[in-house]
Backbone as a chain_set.jsonl record, in Angstrom:
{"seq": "XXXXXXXXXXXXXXXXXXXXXXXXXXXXXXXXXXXXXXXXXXXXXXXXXXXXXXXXXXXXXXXXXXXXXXXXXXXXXXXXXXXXXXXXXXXXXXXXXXXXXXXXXXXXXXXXXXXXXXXXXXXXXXXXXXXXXXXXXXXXXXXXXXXXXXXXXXXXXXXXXXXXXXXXXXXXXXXXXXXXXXXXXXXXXXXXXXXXXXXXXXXXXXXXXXX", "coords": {"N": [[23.387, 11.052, 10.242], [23.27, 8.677, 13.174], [21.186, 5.877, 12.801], [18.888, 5.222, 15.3], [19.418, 1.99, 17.574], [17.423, -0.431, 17.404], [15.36, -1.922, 19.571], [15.756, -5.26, 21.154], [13.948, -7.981, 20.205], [12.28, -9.957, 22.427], [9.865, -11.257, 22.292], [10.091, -12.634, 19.823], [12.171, -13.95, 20.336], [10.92, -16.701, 21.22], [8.922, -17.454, 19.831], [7.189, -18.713, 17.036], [6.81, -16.97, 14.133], [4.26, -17.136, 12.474], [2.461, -18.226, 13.952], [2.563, -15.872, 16.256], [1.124, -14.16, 14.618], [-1.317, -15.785, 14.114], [-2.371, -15.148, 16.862], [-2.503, -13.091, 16.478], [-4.817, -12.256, 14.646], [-6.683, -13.275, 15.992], [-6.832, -11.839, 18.438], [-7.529, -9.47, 17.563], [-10.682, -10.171, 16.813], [-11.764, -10.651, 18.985], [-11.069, -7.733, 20.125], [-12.269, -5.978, 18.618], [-15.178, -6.72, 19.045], [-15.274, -5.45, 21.898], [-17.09, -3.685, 24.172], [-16.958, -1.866, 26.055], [-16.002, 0.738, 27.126], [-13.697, 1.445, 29.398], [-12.622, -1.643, 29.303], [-11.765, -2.02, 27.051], [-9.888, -0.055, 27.076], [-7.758, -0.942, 29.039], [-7.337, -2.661, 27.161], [-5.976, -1.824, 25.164], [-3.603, -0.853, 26.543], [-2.483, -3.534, 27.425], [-1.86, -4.239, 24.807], [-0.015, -2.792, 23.895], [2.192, -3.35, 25.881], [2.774, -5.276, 24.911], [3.638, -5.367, 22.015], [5.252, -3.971, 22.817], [7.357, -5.533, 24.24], [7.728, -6.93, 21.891], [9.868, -5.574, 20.848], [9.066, -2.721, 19.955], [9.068, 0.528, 19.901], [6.992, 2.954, 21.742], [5.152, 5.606, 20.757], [3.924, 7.319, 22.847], [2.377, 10.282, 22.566], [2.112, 10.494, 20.078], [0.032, 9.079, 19.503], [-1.81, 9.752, 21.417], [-2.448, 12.13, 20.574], [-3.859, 11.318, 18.509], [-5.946, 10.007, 18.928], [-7.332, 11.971, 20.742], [-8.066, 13.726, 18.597], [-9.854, 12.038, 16.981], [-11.827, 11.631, 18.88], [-12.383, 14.576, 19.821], [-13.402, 15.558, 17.005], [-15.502, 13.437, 16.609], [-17.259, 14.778, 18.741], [-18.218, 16.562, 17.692], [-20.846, 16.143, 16.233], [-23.145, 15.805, 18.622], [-24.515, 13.557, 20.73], [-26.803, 12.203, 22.987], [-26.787, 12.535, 26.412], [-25.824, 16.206, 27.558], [-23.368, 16.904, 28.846], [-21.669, 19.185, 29.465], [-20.893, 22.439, 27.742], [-19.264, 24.336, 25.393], [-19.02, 27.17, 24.108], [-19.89, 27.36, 20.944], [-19.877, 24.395, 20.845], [-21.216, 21.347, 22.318], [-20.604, 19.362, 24.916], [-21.361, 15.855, 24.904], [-22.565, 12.863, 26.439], [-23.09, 10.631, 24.974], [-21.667, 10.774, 22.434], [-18.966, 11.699, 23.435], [-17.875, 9.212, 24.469], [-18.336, 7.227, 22.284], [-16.299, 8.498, 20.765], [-14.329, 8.304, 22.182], [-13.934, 5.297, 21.936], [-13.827, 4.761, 19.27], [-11.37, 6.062, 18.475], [-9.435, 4.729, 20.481], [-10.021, 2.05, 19.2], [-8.466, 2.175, 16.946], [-6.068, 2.962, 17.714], [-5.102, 0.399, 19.313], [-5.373, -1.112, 17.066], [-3.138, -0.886, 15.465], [-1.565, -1.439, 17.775], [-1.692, -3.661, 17.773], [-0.888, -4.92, 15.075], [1.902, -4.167, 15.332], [3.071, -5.813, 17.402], [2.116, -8.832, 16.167], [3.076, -8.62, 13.28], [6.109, -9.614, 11.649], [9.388, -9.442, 10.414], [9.747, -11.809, 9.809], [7.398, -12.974, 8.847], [6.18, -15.658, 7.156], [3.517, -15.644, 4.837], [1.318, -18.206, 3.001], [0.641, -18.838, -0.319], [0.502, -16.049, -3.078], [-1.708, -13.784, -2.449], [-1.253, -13.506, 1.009], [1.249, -13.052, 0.568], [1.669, -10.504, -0.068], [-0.164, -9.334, 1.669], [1.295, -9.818, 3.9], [3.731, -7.786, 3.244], [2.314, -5.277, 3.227], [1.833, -4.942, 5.678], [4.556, -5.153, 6.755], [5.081, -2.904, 5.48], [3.467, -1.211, 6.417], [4.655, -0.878, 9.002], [7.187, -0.156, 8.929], [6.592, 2.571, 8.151], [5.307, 4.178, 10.024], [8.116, 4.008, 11.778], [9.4, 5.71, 10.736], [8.033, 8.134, 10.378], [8.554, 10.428, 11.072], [10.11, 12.298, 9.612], [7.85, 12.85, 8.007], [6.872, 15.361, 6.72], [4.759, 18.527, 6.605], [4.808, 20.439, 5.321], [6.589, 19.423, 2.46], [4.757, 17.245, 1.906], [3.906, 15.368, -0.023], [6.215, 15.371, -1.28], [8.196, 14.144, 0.646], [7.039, 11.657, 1.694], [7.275, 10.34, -0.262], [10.198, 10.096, -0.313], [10.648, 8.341, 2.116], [8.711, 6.102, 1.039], [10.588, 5.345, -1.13], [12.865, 4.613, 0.392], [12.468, 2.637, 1.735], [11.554, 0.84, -0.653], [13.24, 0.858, -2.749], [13.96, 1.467, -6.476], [16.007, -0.355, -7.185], [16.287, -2.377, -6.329], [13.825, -4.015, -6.445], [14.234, -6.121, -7.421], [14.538, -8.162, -5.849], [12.735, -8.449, -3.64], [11.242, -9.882, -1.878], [13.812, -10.577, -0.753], [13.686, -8.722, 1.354], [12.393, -8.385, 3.755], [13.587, -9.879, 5.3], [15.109, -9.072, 7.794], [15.37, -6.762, 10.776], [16.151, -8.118, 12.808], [19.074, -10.2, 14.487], [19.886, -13.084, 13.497], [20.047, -14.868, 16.534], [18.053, -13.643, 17.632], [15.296, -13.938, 16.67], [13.17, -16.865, 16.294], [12.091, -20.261, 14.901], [10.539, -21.639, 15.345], [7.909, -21.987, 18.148], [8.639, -22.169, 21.703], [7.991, -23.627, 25.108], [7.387, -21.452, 26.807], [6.77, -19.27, 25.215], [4.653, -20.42, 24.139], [2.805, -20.543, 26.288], [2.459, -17.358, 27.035], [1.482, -16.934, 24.529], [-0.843, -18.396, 24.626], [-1.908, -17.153, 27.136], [-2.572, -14.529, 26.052], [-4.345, -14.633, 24.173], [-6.393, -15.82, 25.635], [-7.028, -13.903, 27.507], [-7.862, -11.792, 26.571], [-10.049, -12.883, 25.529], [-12.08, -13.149, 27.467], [-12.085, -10.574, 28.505], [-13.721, -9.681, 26.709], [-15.803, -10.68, 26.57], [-16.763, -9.822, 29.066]], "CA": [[23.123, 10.717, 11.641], [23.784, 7.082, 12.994], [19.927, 5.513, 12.658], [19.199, 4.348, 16.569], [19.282, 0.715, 17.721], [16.294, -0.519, 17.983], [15.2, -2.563, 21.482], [15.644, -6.503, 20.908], [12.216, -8.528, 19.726], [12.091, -11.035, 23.004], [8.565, -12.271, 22.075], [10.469, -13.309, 19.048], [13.127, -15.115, 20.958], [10.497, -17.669, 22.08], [7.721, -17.727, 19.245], [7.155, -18.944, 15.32], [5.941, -15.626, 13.516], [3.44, -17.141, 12.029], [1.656, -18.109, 15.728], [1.764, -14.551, 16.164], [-0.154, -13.269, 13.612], [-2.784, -15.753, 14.071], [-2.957, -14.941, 17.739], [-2.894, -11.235, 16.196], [-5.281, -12.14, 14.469], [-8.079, -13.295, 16.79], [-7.03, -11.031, 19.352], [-8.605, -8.45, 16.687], [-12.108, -9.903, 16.78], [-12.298, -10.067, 20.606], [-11.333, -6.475, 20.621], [-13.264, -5.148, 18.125], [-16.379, -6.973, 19.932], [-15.551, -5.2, 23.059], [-17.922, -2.304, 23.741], [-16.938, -1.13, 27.356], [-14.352, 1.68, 27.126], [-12.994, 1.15, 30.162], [-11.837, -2.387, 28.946], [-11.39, -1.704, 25.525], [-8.449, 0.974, 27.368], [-6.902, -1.925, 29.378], [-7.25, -4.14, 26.147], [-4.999, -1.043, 24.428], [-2.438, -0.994, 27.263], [-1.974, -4.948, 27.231], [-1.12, -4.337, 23.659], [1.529, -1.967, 24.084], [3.564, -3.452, 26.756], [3.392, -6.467, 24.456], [4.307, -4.855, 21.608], [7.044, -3.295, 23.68], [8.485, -7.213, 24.63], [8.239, -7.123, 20.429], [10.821, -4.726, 20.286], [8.858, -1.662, 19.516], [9.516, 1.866, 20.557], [5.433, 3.414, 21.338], [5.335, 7.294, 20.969], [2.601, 7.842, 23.396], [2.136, 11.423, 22.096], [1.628, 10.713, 18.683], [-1.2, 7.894, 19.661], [-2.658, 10.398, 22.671], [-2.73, 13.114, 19.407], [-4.349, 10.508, 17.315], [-6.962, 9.654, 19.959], [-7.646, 12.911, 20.659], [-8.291, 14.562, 17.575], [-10.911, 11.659, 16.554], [-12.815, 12.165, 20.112], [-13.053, 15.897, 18.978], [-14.718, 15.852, 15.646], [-16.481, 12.841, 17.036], [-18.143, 15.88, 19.44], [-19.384, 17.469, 16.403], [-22.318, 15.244, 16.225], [-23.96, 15.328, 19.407], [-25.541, 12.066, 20.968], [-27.24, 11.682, 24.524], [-26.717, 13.606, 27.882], [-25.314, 16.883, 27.502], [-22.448, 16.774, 29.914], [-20.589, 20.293, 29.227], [-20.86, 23.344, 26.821], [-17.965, 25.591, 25.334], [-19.278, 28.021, 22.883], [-20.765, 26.205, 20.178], [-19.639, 22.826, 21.232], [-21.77, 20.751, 23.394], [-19.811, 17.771, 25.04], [-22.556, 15.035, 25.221], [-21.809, 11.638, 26.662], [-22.489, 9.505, 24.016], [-19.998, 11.673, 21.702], [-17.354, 11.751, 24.08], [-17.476, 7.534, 24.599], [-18.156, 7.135, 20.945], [-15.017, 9.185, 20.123], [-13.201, 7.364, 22.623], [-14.183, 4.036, 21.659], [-13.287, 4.938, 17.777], [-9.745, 6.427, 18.749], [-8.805, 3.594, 21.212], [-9.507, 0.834, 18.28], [-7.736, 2.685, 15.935], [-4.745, 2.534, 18.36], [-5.083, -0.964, 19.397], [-5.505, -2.008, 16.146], [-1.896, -0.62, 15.09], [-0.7, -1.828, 18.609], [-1.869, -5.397, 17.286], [-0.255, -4.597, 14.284], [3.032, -3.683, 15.738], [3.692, -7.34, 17.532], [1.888, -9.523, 15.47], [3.637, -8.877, 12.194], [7.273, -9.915, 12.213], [9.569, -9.204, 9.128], [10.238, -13.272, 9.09], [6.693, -13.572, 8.425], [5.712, -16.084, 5.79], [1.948, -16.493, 4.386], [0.893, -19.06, 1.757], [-0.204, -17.587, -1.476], [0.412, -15.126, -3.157], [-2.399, -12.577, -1.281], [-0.216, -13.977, 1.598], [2.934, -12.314, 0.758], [1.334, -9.236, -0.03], [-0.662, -9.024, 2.996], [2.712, -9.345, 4.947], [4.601, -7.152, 2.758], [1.704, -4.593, 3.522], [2.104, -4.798, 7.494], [5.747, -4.66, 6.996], [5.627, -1.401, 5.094], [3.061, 0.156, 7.688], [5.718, -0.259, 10.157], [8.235, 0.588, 8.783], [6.115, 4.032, 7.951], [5.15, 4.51, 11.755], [9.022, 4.249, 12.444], [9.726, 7.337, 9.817], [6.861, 9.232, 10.236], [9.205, 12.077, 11.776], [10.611, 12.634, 8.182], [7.184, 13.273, 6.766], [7.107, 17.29, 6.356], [3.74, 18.621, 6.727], [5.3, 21.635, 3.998], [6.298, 18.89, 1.527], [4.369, 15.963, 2.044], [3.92, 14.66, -1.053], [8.016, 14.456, -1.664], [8.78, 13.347, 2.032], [6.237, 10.623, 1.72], [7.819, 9.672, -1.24], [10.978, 9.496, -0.079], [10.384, 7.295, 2.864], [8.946, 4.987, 0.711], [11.727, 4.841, -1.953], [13.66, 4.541, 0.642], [12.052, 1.293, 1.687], [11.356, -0.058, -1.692], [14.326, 1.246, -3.731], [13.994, 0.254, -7.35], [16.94, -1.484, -7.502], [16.155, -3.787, -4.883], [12.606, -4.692, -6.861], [13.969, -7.814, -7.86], [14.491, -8.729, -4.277], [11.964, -7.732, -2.656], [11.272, -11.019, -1.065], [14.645, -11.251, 0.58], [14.316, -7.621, 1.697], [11.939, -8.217, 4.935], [14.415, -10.712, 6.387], [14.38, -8.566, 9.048], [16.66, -6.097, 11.48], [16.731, -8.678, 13.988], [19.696, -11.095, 13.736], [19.261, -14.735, 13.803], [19.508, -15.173, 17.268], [16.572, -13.049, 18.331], [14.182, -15.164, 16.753], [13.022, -18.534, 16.513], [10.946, -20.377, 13.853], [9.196, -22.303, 16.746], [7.381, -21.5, 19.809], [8.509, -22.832, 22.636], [6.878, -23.83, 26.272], [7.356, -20.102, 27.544], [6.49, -18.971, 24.049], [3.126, -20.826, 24.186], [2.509, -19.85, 27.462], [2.544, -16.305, 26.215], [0.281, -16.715, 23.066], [-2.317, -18.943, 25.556], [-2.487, -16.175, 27.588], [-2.9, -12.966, 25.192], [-5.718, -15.237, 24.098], [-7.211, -16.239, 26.922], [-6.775, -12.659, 28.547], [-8.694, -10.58, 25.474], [-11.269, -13.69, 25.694], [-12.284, -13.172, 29.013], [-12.341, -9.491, 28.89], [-14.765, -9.851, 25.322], [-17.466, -11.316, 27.581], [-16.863, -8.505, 30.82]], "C": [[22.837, 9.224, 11.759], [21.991, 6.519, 13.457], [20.227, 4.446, 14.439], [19.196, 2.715, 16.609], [17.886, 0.249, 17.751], [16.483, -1.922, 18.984], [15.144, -4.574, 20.918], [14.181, -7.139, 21.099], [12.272, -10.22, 20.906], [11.095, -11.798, 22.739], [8.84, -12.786, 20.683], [11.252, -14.26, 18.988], [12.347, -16.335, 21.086], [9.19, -18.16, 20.799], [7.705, -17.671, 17.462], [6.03, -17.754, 15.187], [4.492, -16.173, 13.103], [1.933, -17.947, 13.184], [1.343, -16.766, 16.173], [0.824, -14.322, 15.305], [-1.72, -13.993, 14.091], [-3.075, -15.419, 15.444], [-3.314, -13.691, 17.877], [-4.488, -11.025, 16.017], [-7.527, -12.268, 15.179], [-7.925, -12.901, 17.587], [-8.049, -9.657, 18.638], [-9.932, -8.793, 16.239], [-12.299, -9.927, 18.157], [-12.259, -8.844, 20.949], [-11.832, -5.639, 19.738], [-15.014, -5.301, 18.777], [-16.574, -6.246, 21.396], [-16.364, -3.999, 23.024], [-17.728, -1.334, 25.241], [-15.943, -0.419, 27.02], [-13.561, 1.182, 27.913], [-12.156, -0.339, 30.047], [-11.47, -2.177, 27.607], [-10.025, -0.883, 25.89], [-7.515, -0.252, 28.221], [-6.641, -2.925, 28.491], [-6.133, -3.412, 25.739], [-3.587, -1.162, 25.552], [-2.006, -2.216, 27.083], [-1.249, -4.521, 25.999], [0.034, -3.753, 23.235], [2.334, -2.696, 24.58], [3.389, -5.067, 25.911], [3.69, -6.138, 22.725], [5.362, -3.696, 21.874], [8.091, -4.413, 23.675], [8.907, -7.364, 23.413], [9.357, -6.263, 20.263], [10.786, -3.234, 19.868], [8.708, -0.443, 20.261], [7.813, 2.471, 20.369], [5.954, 4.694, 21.656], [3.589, 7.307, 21.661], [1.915, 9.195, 23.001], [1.567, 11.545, 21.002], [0.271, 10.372, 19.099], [-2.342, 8.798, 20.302], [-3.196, 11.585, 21.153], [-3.973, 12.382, 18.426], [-6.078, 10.525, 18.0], [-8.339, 10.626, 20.248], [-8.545, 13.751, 19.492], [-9.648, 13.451, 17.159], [-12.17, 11.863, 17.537], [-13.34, 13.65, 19.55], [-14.076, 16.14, 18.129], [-16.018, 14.549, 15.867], [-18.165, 14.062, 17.554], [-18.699, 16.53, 18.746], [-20.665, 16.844, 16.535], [-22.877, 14.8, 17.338], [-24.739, 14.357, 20.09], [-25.958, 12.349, 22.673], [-27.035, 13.092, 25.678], [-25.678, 14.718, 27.906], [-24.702, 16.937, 29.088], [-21.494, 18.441, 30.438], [-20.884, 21.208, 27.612], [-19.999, 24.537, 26.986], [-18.466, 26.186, 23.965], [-20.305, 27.185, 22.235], [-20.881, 24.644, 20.463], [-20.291, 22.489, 22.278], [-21.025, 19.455, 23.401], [-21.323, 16.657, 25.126], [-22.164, 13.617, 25.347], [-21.94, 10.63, 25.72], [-21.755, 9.657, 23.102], [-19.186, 11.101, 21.799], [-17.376, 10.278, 24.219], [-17.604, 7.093, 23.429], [-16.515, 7.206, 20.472], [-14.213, 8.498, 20.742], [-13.202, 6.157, 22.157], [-13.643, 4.032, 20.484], [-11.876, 5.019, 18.072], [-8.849, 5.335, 19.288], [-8.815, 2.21, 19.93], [-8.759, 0.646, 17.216], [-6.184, 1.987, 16.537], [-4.525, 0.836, 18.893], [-4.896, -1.836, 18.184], [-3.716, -1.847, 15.591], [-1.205, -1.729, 16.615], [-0.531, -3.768, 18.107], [-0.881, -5.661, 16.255], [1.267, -5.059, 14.383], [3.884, -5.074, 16.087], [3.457, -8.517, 16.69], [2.047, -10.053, 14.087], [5.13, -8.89, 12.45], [7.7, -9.769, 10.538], [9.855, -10.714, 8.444], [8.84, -13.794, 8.549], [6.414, -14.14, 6.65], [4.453, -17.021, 5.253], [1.794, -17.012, 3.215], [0.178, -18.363, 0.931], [0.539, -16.448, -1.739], [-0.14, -13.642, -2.466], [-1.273, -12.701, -0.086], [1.282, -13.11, 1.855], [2.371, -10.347, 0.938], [0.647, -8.714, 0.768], [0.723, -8.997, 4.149], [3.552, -8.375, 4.621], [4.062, -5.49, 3.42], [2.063, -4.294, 4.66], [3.273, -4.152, 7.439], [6.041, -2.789, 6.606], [5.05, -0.318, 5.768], [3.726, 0.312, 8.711], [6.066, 0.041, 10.17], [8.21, 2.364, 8.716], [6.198, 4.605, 9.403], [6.61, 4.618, 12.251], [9.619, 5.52, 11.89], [9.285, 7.91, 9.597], [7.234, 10.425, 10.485], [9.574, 12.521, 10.868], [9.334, 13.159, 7.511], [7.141, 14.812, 7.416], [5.47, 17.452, 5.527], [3.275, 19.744, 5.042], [5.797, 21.051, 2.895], [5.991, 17.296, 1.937], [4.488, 15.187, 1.248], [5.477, 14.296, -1.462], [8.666, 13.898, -0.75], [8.242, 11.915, 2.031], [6.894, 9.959, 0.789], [8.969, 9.335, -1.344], [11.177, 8.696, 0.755], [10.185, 6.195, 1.831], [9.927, 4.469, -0.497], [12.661, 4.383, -1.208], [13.533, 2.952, 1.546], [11.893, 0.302, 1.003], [12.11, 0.546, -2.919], [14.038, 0.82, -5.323], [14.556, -0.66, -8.247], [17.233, -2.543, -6.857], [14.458, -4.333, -5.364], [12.647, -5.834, -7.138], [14.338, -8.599, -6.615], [14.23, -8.517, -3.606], [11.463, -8.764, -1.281], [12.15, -10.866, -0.197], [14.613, -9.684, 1.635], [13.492, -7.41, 3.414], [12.471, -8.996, 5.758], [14.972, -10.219, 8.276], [15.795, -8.027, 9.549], [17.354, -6.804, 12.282], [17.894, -9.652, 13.532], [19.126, -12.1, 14.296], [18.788, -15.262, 15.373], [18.534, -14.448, 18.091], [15.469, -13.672, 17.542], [14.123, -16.219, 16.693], [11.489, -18.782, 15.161], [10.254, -21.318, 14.434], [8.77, -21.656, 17.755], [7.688, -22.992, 20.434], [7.923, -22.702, 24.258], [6.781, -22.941, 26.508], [6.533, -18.993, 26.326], [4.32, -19.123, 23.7], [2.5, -20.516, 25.204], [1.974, -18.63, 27.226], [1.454, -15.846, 25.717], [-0.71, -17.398, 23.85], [-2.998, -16.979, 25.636], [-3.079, -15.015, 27.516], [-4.353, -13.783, 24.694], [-6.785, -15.267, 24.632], [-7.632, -14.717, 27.703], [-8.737, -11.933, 27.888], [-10.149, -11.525, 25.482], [-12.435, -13.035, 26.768], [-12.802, -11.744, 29.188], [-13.527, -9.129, 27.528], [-15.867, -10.046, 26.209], [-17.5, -10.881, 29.046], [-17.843, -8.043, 30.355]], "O": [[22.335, 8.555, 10.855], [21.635, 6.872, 14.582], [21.05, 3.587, 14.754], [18.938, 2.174, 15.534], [17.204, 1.011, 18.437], [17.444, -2.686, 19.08], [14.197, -4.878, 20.193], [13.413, -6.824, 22.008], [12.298, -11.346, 20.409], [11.235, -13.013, 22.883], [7.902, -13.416, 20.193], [11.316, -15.166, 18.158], [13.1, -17.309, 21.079], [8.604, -19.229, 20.966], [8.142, -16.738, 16.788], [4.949, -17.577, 15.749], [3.543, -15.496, 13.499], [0.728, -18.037, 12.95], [0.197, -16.412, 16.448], [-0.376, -14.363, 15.577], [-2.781, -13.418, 14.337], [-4.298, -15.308, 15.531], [-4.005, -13.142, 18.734], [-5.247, -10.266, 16.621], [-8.656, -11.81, 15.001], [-8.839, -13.263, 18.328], [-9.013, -9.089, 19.152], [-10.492, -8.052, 15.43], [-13.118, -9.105, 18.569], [-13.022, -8.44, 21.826], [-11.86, -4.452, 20.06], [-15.825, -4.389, 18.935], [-17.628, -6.321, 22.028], [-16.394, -3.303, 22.009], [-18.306, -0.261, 25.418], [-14.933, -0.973, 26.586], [-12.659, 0.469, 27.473], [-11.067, -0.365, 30.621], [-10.256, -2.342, 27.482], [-9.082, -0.987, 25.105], [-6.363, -0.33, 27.794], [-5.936, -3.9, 28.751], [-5.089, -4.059, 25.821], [-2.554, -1.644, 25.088], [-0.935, -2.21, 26.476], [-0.025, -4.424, 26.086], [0.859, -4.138, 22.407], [3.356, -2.897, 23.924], [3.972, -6.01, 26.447], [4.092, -7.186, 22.219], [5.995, -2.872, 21.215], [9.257, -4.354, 23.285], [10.051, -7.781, 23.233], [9.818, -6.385, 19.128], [11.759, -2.554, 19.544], [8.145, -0.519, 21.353], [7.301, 2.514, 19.251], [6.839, 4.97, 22.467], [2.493, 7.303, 21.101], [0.694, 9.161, 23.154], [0.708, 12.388, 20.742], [-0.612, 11.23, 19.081], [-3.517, 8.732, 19.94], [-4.394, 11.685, 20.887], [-4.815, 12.994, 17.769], [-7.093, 11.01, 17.499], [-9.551, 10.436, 20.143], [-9.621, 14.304, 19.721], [-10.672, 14.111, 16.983], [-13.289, 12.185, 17.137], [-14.418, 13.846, 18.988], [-15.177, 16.67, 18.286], [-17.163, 14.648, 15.427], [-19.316, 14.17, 17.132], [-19.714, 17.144, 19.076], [-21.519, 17.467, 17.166], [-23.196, 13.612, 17.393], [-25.939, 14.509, 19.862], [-25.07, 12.749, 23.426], [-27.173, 14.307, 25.537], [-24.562, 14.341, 28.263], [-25.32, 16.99, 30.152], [-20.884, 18.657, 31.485], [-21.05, 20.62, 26.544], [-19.862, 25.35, 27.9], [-18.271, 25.634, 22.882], [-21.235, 26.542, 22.722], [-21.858, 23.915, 20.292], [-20.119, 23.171, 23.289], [-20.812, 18.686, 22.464], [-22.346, 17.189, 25.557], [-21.472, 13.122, 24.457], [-21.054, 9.786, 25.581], [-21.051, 8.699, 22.784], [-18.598, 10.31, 21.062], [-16.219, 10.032, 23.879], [-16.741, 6.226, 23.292], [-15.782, 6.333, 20.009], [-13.296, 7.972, 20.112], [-12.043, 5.86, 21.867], [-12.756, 3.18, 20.425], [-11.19, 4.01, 17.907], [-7.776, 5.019, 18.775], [-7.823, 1.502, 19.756], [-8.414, -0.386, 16.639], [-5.486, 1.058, 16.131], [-3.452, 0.303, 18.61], [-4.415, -2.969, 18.189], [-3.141, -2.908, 15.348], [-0.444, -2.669, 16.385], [0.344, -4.634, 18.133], [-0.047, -6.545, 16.449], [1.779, -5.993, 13.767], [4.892, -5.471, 15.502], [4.418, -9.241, 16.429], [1.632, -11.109, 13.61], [5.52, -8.231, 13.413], [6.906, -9.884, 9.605], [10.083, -10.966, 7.261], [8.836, -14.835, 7.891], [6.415, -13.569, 5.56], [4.279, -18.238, 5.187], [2.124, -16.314, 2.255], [-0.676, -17.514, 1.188], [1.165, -15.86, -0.858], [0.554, -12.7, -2.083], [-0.316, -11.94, -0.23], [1.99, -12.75, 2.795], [2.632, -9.43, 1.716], [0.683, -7.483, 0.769], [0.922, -8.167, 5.036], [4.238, -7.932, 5.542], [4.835, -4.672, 3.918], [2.708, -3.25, 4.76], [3.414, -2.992, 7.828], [6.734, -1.898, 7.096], [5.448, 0.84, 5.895], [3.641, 1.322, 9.409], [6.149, 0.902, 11.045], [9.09, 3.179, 8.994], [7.07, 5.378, 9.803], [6.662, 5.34, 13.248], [10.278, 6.283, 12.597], [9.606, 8.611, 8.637], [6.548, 11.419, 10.249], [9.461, 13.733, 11.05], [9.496, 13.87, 6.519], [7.414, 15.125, 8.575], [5.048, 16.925, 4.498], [2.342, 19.845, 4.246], [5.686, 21.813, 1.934], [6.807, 16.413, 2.201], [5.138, 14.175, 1.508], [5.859, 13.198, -1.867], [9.638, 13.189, -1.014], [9.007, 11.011, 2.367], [7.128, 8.786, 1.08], [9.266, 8.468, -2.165], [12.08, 7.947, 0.384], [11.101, 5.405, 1.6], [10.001, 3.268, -0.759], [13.492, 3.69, -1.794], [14.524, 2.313, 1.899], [11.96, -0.859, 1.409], [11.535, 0.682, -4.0], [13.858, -0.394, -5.417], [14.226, -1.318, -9.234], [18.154, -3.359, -6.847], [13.896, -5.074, -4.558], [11.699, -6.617, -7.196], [14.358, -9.828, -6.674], [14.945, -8.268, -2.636], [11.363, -8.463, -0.091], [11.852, -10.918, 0.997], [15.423, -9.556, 2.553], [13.858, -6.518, 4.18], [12.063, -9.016, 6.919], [15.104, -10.788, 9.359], [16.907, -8.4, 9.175], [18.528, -6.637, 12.611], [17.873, -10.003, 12.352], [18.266, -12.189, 15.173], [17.723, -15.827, 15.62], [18.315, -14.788, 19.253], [14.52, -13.887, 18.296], [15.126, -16.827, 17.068], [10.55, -18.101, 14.751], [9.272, -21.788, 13.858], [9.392, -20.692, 18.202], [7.387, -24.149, 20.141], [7.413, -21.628, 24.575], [5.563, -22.872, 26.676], [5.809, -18.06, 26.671], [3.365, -18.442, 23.327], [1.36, -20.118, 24.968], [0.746, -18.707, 27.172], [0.697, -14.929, 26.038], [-1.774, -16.796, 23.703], [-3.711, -16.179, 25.031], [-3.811, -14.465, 28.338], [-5.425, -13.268, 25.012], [-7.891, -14.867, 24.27], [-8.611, -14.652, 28.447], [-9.875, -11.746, 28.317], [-11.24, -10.956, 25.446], [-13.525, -12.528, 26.501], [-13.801, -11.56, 29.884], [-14.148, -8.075, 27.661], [-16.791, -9.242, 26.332], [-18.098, -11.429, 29.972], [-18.442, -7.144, 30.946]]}, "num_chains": 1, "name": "protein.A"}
């Protein structure tokens, strides 16, 4: 079966990878500092529809599953104003905003993830490579996660990643994140619209850090 297209990386048209990351990267202490749900959930949407402009396909279902399920067992452990009781389970509001708050940074943190690593990235050092190599291969996981098989995990898992890191392609492993996009979808500068852009994802998550 013919592997789909994937969606062209415009915020790559306009911006040097390695500007992303770091604006990845300090967008991920303003939103780990945030503590309001309610922005902490508009911090997670921003990050989608801009890892959408990156090119990336979001499965809202999986994420809403993901979300979900940590809110839940969150509710195991009881905190504050009992809000609701089902059987054994008492909902209690600091739980249920706990659990949300956990779930949502989980997902944000991937959504950060998602735009802010690029397969042209290239970090100094050794650690460097292998910190990009890392990103690259959690994406690539998140795009073939439908292959893992819940009934054999352990050999689905394992073929995904052979099938990422072959090991006849070990001695070129370097050239092997050159990336899906072709040449002209990115750029190894940012330009004015580009910077514009990265201000603003800055400036935005700033702003909403200190709401």
């Amino acid at each position: 079966m013919a592997r789909r297209r994937r969606p062209p990386n415009r915020l790559a048209r306009h911006t040097a990878p390695l500007h992303v990351f770091i604006v990845g990267v300090v967008t991920i202490v303003a939103f780990l500092f945030q503590e309001e749900l309610l922005v902490r959930l508009i911090q997670v949407l921003l990050f989608a529809a801009i890892a959408t402009l990156a090119g990336k396909r979001i499965r809202w279902g999986y994420f809403l599953i993901m979300v979900g399920s940590i809110t839940f067992f969150n509710l195991l452990t009881p905190v504050g104003r009992v809000l609701a009781e089902y059987g054994p389970i008492r909902v209690t509001e600091g739980a249920l905003e706990q659990g949300l708050m956990k779930g949502l940074a989980i997902v944000g943190l991937v959504f950060i993830s998602l735009f802010a690593v690029r397969p042209d990235l290239r970090l100094p050092g050794t650690f460097g490579g292998i910190l990009a190599r890392l990103f690259f291969y959690f994406e690539r996981i998140l795009d073939t996660r439908k292959r893992v098989s819940a009934k054999r995990l352990v050999e689905s898992v394992d073929g995904v990643l052979l099938e990422l890191y072959p090991p006849e392609s070990r001695e070129s492993a370097a050239e092997s994140t050159s990336g899906s996009e072709s040449p002209s979808d990115v750029s190894s500068r940012t330009d004015a619209l580009g910077a514009t852009l990265l201000i603003s994802i800055v400036v935005a998550n700033a702003v909403l850090a200190i709401v």
